[in-house]
Backbone bond lengths (Angstrom), bond angles and torsions (degrees), N, CA, C in turn:
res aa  C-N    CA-C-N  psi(-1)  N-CA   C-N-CA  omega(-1)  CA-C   N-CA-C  phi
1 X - - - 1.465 - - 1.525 111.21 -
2 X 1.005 122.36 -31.23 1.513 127.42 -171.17 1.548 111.06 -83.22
3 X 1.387 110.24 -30.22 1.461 105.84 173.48 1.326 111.19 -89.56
4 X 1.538 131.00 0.16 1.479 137.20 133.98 1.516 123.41 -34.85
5 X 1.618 101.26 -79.05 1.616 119.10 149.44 1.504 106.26 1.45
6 X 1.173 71.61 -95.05 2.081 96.80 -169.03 1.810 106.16 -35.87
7 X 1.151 102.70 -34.41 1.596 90.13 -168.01 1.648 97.27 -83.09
8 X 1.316 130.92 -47.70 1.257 142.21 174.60 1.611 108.13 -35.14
9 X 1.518 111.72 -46.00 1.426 107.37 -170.96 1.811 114.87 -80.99
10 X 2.206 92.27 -20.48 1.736 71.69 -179.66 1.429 105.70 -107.93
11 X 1.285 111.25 25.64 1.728 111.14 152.03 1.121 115.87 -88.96
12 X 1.206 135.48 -48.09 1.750 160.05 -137.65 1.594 79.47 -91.59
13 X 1.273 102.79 -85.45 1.475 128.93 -146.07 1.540 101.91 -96.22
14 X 1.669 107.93 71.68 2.018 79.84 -166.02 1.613 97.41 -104.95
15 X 1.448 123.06 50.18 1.747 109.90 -169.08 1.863 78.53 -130.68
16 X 1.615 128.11 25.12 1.236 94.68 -169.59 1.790 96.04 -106.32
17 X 1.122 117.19 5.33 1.493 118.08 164.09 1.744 96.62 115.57
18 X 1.400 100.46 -152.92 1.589 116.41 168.77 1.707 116.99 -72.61
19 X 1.314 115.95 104.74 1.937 107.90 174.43 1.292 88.56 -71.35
20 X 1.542 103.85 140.15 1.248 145.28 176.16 1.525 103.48 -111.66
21 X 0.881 143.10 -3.82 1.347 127.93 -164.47 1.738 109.94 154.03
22 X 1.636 110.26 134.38 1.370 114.46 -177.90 1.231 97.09 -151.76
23 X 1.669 92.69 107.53 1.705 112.40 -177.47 1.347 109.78 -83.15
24 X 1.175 151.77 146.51 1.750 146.34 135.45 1.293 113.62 -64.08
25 X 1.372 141.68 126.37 1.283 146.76 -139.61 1.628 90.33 -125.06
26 X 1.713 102.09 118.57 1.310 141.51 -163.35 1.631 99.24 -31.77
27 X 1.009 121.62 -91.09 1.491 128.52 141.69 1.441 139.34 -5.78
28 X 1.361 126.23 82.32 1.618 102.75 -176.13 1.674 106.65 -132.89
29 X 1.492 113.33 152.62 0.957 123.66 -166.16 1.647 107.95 -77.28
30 X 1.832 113.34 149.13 1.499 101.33 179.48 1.417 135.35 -27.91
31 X 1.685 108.92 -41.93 1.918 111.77 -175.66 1.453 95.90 -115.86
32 X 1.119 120.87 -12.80 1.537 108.40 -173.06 1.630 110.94 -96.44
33 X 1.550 111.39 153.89 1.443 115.50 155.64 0.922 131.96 -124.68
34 X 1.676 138.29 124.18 1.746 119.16 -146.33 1.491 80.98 -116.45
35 X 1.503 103.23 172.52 1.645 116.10 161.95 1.374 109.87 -160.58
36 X 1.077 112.18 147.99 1.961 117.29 -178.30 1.576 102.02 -93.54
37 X 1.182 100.14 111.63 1.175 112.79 171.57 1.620 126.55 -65.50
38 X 1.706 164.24 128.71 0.743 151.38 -177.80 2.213 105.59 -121.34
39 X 1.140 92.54 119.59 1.642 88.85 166.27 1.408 136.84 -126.72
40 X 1.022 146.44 -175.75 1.377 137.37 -164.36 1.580 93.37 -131.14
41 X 1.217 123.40 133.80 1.843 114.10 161.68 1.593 102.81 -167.68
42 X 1.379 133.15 170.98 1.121 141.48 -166.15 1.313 104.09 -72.24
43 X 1.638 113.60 108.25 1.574 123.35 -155.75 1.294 113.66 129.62
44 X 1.231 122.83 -28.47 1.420 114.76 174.09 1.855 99.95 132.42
45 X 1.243 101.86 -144.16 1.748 105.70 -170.48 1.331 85.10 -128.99
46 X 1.479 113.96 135.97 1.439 154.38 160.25 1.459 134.20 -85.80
47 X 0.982 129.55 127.17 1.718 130.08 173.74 1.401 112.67 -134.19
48 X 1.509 84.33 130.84 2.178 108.73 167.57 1.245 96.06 -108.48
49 X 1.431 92.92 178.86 1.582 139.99 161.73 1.200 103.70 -109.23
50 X 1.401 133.37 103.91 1.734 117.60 141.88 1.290 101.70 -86.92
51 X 1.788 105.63 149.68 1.052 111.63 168.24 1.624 108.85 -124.48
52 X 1.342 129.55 154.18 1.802 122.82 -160.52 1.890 74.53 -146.57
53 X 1.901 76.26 137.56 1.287 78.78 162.39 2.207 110.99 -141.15
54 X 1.025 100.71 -157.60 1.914 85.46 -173.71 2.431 95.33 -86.82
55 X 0.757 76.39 -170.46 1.653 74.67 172.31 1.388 139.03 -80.45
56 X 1.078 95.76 -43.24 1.561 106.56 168.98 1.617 118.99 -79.14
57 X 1.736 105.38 9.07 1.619 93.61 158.95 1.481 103.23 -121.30
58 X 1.356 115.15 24.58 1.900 113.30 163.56 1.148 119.93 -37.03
59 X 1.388 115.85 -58.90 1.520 116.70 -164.66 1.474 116.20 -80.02
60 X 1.614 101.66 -8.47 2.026 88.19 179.19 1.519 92.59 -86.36
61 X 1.541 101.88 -36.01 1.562 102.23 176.99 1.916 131.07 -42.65
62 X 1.329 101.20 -35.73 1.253 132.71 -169.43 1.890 89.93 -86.43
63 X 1.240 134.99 -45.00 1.445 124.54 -158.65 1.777 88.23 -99.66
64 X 1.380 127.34 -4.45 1.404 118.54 -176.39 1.589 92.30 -85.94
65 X 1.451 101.22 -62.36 1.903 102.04 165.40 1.742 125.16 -13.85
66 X 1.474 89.88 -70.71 1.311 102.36 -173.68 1.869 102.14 -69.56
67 X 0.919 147.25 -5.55 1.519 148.27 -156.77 1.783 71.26 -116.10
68 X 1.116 141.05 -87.01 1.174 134.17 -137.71 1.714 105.55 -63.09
69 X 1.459 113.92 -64.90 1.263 118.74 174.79 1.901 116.85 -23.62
70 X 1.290 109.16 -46.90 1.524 121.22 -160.98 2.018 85.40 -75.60
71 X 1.605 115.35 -61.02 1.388 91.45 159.47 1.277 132.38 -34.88
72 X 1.024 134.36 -89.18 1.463 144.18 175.86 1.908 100.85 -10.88
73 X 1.575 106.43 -69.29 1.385 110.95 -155.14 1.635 98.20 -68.81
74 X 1.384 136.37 5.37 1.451 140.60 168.98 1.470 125.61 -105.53
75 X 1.581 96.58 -1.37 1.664 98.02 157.88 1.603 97.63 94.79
76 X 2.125 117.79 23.39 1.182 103.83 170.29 1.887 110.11 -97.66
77 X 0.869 119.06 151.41 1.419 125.65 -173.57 1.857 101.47 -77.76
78 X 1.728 96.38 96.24 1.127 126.92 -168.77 1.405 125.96 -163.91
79 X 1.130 117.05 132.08 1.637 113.15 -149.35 1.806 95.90 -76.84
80 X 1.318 104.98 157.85 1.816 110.68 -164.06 1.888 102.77 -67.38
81 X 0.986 114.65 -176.23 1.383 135.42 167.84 1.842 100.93 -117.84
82 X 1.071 107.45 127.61 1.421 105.92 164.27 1.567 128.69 -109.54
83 X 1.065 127.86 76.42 1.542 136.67 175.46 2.060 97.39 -17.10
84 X 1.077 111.09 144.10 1.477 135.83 120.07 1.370 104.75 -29.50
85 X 1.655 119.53 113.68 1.390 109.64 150.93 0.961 145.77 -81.16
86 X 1.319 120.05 19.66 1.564 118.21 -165.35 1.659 97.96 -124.81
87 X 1.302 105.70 -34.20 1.211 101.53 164.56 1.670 147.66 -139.07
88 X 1.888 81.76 22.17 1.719 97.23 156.91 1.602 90.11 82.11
89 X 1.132 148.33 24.59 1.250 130.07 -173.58 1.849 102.56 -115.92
90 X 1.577 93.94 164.29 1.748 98.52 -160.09 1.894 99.51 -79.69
91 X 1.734 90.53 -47.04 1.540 103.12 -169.31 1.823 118.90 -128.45
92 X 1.288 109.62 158.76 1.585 90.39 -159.05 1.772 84.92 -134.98
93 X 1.204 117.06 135.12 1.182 132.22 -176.93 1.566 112.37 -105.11
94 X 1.460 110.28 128.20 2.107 101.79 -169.70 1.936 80.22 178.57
95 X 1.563 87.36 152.85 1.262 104.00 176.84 1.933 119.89 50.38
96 X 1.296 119.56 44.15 1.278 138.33 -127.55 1.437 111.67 -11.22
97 X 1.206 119.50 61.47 1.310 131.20 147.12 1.298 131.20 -93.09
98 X 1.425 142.94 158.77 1.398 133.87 157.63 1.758 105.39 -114.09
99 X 1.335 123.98 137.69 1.158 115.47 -164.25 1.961 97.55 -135.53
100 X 1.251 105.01 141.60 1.710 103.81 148.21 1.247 122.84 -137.08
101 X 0.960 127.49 -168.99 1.200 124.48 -178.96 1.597 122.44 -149.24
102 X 1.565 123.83 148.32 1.358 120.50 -151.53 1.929 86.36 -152.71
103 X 1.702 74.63 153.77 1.526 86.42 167.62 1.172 109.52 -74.58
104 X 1.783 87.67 168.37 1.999 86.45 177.62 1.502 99.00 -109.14
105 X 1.674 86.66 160.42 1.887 87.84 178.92 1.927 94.44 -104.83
106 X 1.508 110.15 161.24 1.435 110.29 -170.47 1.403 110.63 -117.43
107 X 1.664 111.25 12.33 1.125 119.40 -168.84 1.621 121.00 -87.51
108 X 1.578 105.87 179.74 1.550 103.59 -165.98 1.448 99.54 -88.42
109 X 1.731 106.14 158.92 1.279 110.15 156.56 1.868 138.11 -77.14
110 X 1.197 123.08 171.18 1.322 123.84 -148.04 1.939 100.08 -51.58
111 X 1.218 143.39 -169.06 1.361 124.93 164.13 1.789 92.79 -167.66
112 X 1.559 101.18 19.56 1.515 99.64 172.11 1.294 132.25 59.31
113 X 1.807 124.22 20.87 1.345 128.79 148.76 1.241 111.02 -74.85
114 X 1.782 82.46 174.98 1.947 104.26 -166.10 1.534 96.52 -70.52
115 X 1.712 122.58 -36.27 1.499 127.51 -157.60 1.473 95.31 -80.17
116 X 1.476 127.78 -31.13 1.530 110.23 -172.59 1.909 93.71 -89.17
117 X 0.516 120.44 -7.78 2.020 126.46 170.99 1.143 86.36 -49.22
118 X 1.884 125.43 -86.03 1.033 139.46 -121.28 1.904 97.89 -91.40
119 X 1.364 100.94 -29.09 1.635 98.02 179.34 1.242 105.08 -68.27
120 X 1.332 125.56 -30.25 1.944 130.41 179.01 1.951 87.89 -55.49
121 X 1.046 119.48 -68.81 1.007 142.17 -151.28 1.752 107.54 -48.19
122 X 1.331 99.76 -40.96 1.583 141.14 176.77 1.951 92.14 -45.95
123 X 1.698 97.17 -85.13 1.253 145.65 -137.09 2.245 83.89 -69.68
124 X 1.105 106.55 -44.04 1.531 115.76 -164.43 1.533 97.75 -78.62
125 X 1.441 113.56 -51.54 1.792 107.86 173.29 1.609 115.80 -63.24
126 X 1.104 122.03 -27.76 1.995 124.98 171.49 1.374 99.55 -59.77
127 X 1.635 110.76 -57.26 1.706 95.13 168.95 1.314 150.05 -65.72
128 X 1.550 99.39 -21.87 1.293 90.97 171.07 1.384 129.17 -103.13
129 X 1.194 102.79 18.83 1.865 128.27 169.98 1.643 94.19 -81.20
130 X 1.334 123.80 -46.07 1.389 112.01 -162.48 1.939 104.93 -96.65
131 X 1.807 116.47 -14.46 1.207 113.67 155.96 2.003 122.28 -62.68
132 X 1.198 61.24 -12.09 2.131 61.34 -171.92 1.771 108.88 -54.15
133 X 1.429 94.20 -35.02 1.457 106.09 -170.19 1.619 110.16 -68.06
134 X 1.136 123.16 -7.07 1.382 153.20 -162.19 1.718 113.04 -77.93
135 X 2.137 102.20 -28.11 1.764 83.77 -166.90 1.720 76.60 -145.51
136 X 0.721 147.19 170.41 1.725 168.89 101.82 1.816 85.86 145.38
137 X 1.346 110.07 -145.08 1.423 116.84 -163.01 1.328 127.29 -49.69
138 X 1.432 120.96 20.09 1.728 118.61 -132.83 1.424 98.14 -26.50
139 X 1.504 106.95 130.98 1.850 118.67 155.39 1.240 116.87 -70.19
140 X 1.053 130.91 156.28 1.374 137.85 -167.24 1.589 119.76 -132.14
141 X 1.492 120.47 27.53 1.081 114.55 174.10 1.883 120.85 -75.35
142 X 1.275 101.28 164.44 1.699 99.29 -159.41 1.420 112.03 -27.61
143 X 1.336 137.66 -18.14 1.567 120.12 -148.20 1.550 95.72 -96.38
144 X 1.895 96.38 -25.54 1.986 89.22 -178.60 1.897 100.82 -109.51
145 X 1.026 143.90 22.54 1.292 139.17 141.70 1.512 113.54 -24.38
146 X 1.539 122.37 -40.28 1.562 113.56 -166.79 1.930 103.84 -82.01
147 X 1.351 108.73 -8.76 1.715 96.06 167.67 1.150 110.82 -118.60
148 X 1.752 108.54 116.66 1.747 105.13 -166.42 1.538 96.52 -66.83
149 X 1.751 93.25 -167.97 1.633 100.66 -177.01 1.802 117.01 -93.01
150 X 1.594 105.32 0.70 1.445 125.19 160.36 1.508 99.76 -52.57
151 X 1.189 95.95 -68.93 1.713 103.41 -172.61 1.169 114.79 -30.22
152 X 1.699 103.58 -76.20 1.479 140.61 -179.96 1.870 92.93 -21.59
153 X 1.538 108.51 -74.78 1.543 109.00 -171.60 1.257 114.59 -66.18
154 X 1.138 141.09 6.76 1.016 153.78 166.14 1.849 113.81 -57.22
155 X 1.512 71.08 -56.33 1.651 80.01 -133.05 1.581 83.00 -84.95
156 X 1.131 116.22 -31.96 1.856 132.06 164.20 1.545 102.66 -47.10
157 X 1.292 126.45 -60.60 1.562 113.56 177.92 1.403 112.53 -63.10
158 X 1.325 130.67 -34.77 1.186 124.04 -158.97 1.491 127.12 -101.35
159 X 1.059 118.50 -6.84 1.790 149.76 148.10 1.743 103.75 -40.38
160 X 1.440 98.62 139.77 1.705 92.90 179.16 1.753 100.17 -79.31
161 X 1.648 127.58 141.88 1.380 122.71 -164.63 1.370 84.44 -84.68
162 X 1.464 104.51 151.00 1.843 107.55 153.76 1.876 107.26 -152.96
163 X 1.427 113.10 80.77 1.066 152.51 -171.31 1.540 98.79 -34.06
164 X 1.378 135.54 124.88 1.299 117.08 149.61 1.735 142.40 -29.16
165 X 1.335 83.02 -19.97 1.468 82.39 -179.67 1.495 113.01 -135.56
166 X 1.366 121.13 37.13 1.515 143.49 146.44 1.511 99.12 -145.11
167 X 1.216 107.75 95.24 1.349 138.32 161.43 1.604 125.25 -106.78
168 X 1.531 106.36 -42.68 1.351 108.44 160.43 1.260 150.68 -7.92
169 X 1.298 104.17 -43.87 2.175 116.08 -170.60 1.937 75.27 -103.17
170 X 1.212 137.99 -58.28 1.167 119.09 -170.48 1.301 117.87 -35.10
171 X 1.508 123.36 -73.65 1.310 150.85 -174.55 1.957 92.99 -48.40
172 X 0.841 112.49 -75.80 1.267 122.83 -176.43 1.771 109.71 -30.37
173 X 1.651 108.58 -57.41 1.295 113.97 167.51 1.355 123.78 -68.50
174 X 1.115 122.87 -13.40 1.365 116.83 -173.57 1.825 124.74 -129.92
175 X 1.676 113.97 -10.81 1.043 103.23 177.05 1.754 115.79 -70.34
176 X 1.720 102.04 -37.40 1.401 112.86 -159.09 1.315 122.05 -56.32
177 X 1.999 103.87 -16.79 1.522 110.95 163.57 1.444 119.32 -69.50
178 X 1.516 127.29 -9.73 1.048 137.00 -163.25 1.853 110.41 -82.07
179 X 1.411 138.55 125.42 1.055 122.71 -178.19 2.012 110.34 -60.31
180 X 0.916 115.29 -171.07 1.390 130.38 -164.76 1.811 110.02 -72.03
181 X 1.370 100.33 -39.66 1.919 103.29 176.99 1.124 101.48 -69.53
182 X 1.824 135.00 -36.87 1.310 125.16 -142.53 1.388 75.01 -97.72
183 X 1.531 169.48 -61.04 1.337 155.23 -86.19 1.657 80.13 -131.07
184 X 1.474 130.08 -35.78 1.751 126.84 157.28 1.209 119.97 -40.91
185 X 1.669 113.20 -63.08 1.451 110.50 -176.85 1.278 116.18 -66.36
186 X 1.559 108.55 -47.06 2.165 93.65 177.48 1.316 112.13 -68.72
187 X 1.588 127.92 0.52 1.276 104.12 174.54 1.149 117.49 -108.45
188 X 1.601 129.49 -13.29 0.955 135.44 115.33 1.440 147.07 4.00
189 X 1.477 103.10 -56.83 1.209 123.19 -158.93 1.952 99.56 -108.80
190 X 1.607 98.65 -17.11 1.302 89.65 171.85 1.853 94.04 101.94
191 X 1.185 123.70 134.80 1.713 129.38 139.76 1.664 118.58 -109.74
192 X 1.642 136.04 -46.09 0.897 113.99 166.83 1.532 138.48 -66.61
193 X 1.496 117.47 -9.99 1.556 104.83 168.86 1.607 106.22 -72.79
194 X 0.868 112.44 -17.13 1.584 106.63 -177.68 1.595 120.81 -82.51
195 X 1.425 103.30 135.02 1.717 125.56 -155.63 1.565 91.83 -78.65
196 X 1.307 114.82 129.35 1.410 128.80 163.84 1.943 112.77 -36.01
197 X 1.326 113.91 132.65 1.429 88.42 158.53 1.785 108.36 -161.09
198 X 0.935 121.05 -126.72 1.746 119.89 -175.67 1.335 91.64 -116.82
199 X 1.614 110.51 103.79 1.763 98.57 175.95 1.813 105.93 -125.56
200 X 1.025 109.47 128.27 1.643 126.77 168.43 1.753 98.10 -58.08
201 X 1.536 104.09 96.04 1.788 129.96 154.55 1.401 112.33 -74.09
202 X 1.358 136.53 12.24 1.343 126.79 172.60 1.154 127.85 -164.58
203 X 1.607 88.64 61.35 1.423 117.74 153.33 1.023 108.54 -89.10
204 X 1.755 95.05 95.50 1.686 110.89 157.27 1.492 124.47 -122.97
205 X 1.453 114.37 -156.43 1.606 105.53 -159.07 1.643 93.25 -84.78
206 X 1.680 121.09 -29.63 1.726 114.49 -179.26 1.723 110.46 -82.59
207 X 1.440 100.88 10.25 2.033 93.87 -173.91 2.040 92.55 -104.63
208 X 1.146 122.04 -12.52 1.475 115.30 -168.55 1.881 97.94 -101.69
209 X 1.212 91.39 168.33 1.592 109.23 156.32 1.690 98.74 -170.82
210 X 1.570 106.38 146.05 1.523 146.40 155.09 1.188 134.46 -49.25
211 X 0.924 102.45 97.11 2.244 90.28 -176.91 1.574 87.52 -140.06
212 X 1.489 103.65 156.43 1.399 131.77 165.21 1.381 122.49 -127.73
213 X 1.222 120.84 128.75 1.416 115.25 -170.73 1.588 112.56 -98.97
214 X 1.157 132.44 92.43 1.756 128.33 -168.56 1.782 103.85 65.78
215 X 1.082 111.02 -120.15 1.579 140.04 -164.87 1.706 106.91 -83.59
216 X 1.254 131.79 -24.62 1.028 150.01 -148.55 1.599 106.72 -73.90
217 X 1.335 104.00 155.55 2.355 99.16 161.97 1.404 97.15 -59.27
218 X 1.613 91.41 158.57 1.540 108.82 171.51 1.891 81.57 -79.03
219 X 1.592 93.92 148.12 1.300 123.83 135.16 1.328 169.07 -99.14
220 X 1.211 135.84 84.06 1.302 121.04 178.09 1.222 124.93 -31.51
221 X 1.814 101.48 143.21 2.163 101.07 -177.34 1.844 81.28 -130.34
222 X 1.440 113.98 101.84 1.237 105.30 156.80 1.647 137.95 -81.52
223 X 1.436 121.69 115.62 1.197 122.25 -111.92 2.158 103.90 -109.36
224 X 1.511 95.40 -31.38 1.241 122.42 173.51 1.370 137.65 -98.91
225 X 1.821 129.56 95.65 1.148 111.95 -179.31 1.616 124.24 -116.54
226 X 1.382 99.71 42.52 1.542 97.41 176.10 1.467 116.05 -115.16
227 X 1.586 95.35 46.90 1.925 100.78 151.21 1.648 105.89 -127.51
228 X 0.884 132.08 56.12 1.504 129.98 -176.70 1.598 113.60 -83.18
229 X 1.259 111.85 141.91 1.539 108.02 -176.63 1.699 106.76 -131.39
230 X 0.812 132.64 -179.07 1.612 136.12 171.25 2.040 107.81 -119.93
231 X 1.149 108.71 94.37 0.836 137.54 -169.51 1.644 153.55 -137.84
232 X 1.816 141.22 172.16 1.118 92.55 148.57 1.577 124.91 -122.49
233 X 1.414 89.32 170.15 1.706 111.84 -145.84 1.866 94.17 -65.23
234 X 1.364 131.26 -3.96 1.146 114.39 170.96 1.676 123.70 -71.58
235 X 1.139 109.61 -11.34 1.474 136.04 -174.62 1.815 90.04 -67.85
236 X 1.126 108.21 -78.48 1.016 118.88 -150.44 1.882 101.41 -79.45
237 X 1.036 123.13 -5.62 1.567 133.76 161.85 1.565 111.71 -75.59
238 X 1.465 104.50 -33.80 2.137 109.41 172.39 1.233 96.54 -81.20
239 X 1.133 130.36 -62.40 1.973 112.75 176.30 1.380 120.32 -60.24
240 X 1.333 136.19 -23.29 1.172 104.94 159.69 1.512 127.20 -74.13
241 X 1.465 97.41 -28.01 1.572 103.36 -170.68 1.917 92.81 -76.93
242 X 0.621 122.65 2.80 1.542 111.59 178.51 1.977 114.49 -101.70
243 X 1.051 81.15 -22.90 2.145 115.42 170.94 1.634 87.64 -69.33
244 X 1.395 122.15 -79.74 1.373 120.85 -138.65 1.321 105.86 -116.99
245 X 1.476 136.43 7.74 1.518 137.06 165.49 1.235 99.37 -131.37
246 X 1.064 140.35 -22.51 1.896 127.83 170.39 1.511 95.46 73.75
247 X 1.738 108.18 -178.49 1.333 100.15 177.96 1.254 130.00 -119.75
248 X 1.492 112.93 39.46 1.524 116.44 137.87 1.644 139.18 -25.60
249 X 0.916 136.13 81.17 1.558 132.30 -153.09 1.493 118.18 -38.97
250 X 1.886 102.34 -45.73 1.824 100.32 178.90 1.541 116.88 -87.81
251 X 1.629 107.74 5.03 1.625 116.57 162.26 2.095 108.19 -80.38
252 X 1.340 100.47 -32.19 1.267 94.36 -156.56 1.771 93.00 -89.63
253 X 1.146 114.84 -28.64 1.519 122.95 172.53 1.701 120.29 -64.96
254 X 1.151 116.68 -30.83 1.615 137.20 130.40 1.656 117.47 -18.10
255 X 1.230 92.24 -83.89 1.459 119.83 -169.17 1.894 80.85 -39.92
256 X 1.409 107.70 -100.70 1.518 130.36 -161.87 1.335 104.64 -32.99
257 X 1.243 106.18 -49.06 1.973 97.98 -168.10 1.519 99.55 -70.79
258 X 1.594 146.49 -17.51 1.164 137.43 157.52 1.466 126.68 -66.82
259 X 1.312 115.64 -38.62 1.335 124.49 149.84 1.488 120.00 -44.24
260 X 1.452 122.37 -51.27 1.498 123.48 179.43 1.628 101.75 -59.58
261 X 0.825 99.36 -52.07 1.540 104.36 -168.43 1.395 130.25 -43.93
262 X 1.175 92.05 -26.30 2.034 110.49 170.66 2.054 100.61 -106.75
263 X 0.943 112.41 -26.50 1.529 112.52 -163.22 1.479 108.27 -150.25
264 X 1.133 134.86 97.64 1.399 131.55 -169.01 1.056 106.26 -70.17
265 X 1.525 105.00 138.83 1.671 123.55 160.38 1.210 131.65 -60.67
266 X 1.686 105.87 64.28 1.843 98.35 -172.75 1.417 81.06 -176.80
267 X 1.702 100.28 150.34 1.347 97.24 176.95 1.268 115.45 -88.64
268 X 1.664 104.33 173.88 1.439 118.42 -153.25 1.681 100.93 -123.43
């Protein structure tokens, strides 16, 4: 499979220099096979993620692409999308595979402080400020011009719907996994006033990594976007915060008030 890879990337991808190395990444998902790519080019040595998946999951593959990239290009802490240069495309299908490819992040894994809690916490509200743009009228002023409205319906039809006002079987399926604080705050906090939208369900402890740059906050790099649902985003703010603050009360009070802080806790 890897000497598949390899040929895919220096057709597909032929500006990334000399591959040096094509790892299979320890971990792999039921249909998919990822590998970290390593290359050599004027600048030093480089690393991706390709990720390949079977065929008939191209297109979620292709709308996770396009969902992540539009993060990335808005300044959310999310590893890049790298187009095909020759012909601008997200994902390239050969050898019945569908493949794309992503930067790699070099950061650490979770290590269970309050400060990497609150950077998840950080990292999940930037995205879902810039998913919003993702489902009802998308606006189109200069900053979202780079995802046409092809896309837009795209990715709007093809999202599982979960309607403001059939919420029910969701909630039903998914709070009861929730420990006892997190099933307080969303009920608390309300699920039906809240407006459906594109929310990242898997923020977990293997989709993030940690990096610090010198002097700087730690950061979250949320790393995975092919569980996306149309939804609301308080759902998916109790599972992460239940992932990365546990249920300690002044961990989980942490968590949320960092989340508010970029994206308020209330619907909009």
């Amino acid at each position: 499979m890897s000497a598949a890879a390899r040929q895919v990337l220096q057709d597909a991808w032929n500006g990334l220099g000399v591959i040096t190395s094509i790892e299979p990444v320890a971990e792999q998902g039921i249909n998919s096979v990822n590998y970290v790519v390593s290359c050599r080019r004027k600048g030093g040595t480089f690393r991706y993620l390709l990720k390949t998946v079977a065929p008939a999951e191209a297109d979620q593959l292709e709308r996770s692409a396009t969902v992540q990239e539009l993060c990335s290009t808005h300044g959310a802490p999310v590893p890049p999308v790298v187009r095909c240069p020759d012909t601008g495309d997200r994902i390239v299908c050969r050898n019945d595979r569908a493949y794309a490819l992503f930067g790699y992040c070099e950061g650490m894994p979770f290590q269970g402080t309050v400060e990497e809690a609150t950077a998840v916490a950080t990292t999940l509200a930037r995205v879902h400020r810039v998913l919003r743009t993702c489902v009802g009228t998308f606006p189109d002023p200069p900053m979202y011009q780079d995802l046409t409205e092809a896309e837009c319906a795209t990715i709007r039809a093809a999202l599982p719907r979960r309607p403001v006002d059939a919420l029910e079987t969701l909630v039903a399926q998914t709070l009861p996994g929730l420990p006892s604080i997190y099933r307080a705050v969303t009920d608390a906090l309300g699920v039906h006033p809240w407006p459906a939208q594109v929310v990242h369900l898997d923020c977990g402890i293997d989709n993030v990594r940690f990096r610090r740059r010198g002097e700087s906050a730690l950061e979250a790099v949320l790393l995975d976007f092919g569980h996306l649902i149309d939804g609301p985003r308080i759902l998916a703010v109790s599972f992460a915060g239940h992932r990365f603050a546990g249920i300690e009360p002044a961990r989980v009070q942490a968590f949320l008030a960092a989340y508010h802080a970029i994206d308020a806790l209330e619907p909009r």
